[in-house]
N, C-alpha and C positions, 0 to 999 in steps of 0.2 A: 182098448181102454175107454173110459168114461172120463173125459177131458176137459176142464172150465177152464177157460181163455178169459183172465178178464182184463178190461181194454181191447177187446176182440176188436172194436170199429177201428181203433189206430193205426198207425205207420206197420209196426211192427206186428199188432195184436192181429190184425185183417189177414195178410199174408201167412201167418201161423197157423192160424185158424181153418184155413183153408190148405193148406201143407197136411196138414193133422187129418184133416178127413178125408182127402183122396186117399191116404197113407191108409185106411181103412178106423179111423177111430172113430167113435161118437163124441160129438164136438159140441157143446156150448156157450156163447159170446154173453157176458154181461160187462155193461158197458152205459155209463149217464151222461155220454156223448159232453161233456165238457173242453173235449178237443174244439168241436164242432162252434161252441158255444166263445172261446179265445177267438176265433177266425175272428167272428163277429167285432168284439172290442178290439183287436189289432188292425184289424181294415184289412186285413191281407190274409186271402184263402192258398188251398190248393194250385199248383200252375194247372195239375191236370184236375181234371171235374172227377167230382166224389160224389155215387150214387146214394141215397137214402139205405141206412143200414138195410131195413125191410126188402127194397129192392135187390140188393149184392146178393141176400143171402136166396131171395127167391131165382137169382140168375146163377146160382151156383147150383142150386138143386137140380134146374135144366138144362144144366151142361155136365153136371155130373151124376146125377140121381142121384147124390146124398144129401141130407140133411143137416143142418146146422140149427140148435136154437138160439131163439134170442131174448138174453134178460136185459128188463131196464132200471136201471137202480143203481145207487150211488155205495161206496165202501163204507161211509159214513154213516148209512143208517143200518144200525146196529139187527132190527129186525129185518131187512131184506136179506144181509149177509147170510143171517142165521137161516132165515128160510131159503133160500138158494142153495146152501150148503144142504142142510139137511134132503132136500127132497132130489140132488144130484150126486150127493155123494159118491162124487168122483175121485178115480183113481188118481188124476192129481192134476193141481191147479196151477194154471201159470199166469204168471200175475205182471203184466205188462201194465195195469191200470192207477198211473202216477201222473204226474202234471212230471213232463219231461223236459222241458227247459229251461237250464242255466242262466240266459239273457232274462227269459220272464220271470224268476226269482229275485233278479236283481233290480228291476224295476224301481220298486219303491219297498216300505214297510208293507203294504198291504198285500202286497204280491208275493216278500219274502214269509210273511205269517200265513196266506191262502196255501202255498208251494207246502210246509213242513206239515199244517195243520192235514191236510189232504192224506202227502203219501204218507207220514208216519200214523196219524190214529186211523186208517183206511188199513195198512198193513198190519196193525194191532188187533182190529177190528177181526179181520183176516184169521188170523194165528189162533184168534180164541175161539171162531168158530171151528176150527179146522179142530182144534184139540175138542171141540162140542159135540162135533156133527162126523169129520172126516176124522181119525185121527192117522188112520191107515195111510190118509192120499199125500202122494208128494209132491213139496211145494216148490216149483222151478220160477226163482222170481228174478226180475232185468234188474241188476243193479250196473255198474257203471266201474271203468276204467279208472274215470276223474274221481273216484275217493281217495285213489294211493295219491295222487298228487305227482308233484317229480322229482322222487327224491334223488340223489346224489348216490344211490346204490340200483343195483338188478330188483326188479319189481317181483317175487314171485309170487307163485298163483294162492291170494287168501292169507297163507300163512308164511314165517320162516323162525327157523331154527337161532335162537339165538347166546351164547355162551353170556355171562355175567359175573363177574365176583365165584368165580371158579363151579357157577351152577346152569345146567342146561335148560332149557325149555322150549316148545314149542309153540307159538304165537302168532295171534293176528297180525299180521301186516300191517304195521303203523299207518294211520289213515291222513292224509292231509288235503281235505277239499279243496276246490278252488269257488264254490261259491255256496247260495243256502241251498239251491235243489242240490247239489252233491253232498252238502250235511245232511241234507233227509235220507240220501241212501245211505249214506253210514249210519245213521239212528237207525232205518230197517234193517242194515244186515247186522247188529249189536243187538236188536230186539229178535231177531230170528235167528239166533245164534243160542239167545237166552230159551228161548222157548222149545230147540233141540234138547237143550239139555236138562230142563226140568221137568217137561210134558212128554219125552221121547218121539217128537215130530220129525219127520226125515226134510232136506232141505238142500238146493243146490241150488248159490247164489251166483247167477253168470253176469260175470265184470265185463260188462260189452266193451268193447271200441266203438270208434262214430260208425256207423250203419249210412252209406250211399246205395243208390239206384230204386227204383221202386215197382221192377217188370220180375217177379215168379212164372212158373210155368203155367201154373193156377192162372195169377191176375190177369193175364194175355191172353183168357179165351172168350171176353167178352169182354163189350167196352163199360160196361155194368159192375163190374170186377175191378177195374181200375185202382189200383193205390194211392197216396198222399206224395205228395213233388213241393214240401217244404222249399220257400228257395229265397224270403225276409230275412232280419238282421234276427229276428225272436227265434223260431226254430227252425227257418233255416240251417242245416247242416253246410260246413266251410266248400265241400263237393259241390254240393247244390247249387249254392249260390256263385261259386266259380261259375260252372256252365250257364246257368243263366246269364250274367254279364256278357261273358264271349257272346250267347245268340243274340244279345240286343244292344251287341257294341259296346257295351260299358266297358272300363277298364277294370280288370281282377283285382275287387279291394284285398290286400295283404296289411291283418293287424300288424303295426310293428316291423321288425326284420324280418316275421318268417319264420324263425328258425324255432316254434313252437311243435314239438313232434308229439304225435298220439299212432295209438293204433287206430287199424281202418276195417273194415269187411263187409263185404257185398249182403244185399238183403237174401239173398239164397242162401246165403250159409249162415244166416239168423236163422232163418227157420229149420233148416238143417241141424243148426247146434241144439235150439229147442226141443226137436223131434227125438234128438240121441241123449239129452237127458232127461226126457220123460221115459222113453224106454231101456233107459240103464240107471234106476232109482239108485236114489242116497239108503244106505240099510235107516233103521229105527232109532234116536239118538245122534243121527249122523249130520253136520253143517258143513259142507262141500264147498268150495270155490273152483268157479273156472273161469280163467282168462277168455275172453272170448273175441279175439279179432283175429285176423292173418297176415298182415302187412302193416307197419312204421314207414310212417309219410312227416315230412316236415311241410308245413303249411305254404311254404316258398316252392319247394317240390311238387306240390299240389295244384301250385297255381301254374308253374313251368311244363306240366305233362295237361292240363286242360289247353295251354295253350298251341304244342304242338299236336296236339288232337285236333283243333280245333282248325289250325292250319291246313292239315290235309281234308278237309272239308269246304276247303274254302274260305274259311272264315278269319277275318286277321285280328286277332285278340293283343291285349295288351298288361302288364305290370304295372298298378300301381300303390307303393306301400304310402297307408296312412295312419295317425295314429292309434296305438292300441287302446280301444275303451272297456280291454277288461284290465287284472289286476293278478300279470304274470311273469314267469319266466319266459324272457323270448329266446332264450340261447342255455340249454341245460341237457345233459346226461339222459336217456329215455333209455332203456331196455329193461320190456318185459317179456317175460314165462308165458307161454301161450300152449303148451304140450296135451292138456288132460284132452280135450276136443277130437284133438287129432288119432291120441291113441285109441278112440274111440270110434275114428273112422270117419273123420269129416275130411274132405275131398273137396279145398277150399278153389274158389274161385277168386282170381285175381285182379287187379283193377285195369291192369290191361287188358282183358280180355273182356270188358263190360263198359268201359267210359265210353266207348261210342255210340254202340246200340241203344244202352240206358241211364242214358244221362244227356250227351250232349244232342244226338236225336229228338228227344222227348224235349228238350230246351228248347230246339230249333222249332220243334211244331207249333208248337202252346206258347210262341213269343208274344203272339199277341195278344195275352192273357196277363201277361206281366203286368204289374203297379208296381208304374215306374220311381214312384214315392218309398216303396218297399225296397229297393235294393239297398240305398246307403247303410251305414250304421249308425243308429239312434240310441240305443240302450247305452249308458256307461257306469261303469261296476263304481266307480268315485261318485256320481251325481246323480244317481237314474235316471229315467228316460225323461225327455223335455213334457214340458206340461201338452203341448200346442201337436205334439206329436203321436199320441195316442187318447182314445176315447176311455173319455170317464165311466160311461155306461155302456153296459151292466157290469158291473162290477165281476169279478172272480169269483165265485162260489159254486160250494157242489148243485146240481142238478135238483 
């Protein structure tokens, strides 16, 4: 197939991308490197070192003899979309390319207006080129677990069935964010829901869980290849930043009691899950939901298996809960529906069989990469982030 990965240079979008094309497809990345661009205003990069797009993809060509292109341009302007669409017109696009963190939405106003402005008229942007240009290609876009919220019932996948004043129907899954990037995926997937069903666009929106580890089979054949090792308070993932503490002796910050559960899955079976629904399309009119994690971790839990990991390595890690500076349940009900993936043949990998190799390994090497100014928590969902603690400039905006 003919495949547009956009956010291709990302966490998620880089390893896809390169999953996609060994697999034998024809892959192309667009991407305005705006990731790249937060490192800078936040102070705090990669733990591991991230080659220039240009470079990755020239050391992927020499290790694999495929090809990958690369577009540069932003979702936001309305003629690049349009021309990228049209002269690609790919069998179908997946669309990774969103400002991905929770923490940095909640910043400040400008950060929570940057956050919604971005992924929603970028994903709108999107939708109407697609009904322009593609209207065939299907659209596999990352939305997020954190839109259902936690409610006090079984989560299931997208929709549930529900009886009323003695009448049936079947419905979206009552949305309940927990911040303004999680309202933007609920504005994308209510915009791309709409847009199934008046333009007949096909659509399968994957409710991720948190995504740890950053070593593919791909990314591990060149140090050029490399993924992103998030491991700050802003996108830092709660994984991440576990292992890093253990390698640099800090004590494992735990928001709260802990007992905040989400789902979890390894970055192998992100791309994996990607791969299986670009090649098992939504029919024509159709808006799909799939659960996409494999394992329910409590954040106490998370911290108590980092730390006997960490032990048998030598390393004597430690517990310590402080308070929570988001704006949540720390003790509630979590079971979700994760089945469509599976019946599909995903062949999950689990966190014990990967927290050593990639995660607390990679911690241990790259310690001394750490800023040590990065690890605490700074961001708080009641007062945003401290004036003295992040950089004013440049400000947030697209490329």
């Amino acid at each position: 197939m003919r495949i547009l990965v956009l956010g291709g240079d990302g966490y998620c979008g880089w390893p896809t991308a390169l999953h996609l094309s060994e697999a034998g497809h024809d892959v192309a990345i667009a991407d305005n490197f705006a990731r790249r661009q937060i490192d800078h205003e936040l102070g705090a990069g990669s733990l591991t070192a991230i080659f220039d797009l240009r470079e990755r993809v020239k050391a992927w060509r020499e290790v694999s003899g495929r090809r990958i292109e690369v577009e540069v341009g932003d979702l936001l302007e309305w003629d690049f979309v349009a021309e990228v669409m049209e002269r690609h017109r790919p069998d179908a696009v997946v669309h990774f390319a969103e400002q991905r963190s929770a923490p940095y939405s909640m910043i400040d106003r400008r950060h929570a207006v940057y956050t919604q402005h971005n992924n929603v008229i970028g994903n709108l942007n999107l939708l109407f080129a697609m009904k322009e240009f593609a209207p065939d290609a299907h659209l596999v876009k990352l939305g997020t677990m954190g839109e259902y919220g936690t409610p006090n019932i079984d989560i299931e996948e997208g929709f549930i069935e529900i009886e009323h004043n003695g009448r049936r129907d079947t419905l979206p899954f009552p949305k309940q964010p927990g911040s303004f990037y999680h309202l933007s995926k609920v504005h994308d997937s209510h915009n791309i829901h709409f847009a199934c069903k008046i333009w007949e666009l096909r659509a399968t929106d994957l409710h991720q869980g948190v995504v740890y580890g950053t070593v593919t089979p791909q990314t591990e054949r060149d140090v050029r290849l490399a993924n992103r090792f998030d491991y700050e308070d802003v996108f830092g993932t709660v994984l991440n930043r576990f292992c890093v503490q253990a390698a640099i002796g800090h004590p494992l910050t735990v928001y709260g009691t802990g007992g905040q559960t989400r789902g979890f899955l390894d970055i192998r079976d992100t791309v994996r899950c990607i791969e299986l629904a670009v090649e098992n399309p939504a029919e024509h009119g159709e808006f799909r939901v799939f659960n996409q994690f494999t394992e329910e971790f409590s954040v106490e839990r998370l911290a108590e298996l980092v730390v006997e990991a960490a032990y048998k390595m030598g390393i004597e890690a430690s517990i310590e809960n402080v308070p929570n500076p988001r704006v949540e349940l720390e003790e509630h009900y979590y079971n979700a529906k994760h089945t469509r993936l599976l019946v599909l043949g995903l062949e999950p990998h689990y966190l014990g069989d990967s927290l050593l190799d990639s995660l607390l390994n990679i911690a241990v090497e790259n310690r001394e990469r750490v800023d040590m100014d990065a690890v605490a928590p700074k961001v708080d969902w009641r007062k945003g982030r401290r004036k003295d603690t992040i950089r004013t400039e440049p400000e947030p905006s697209p490329v």
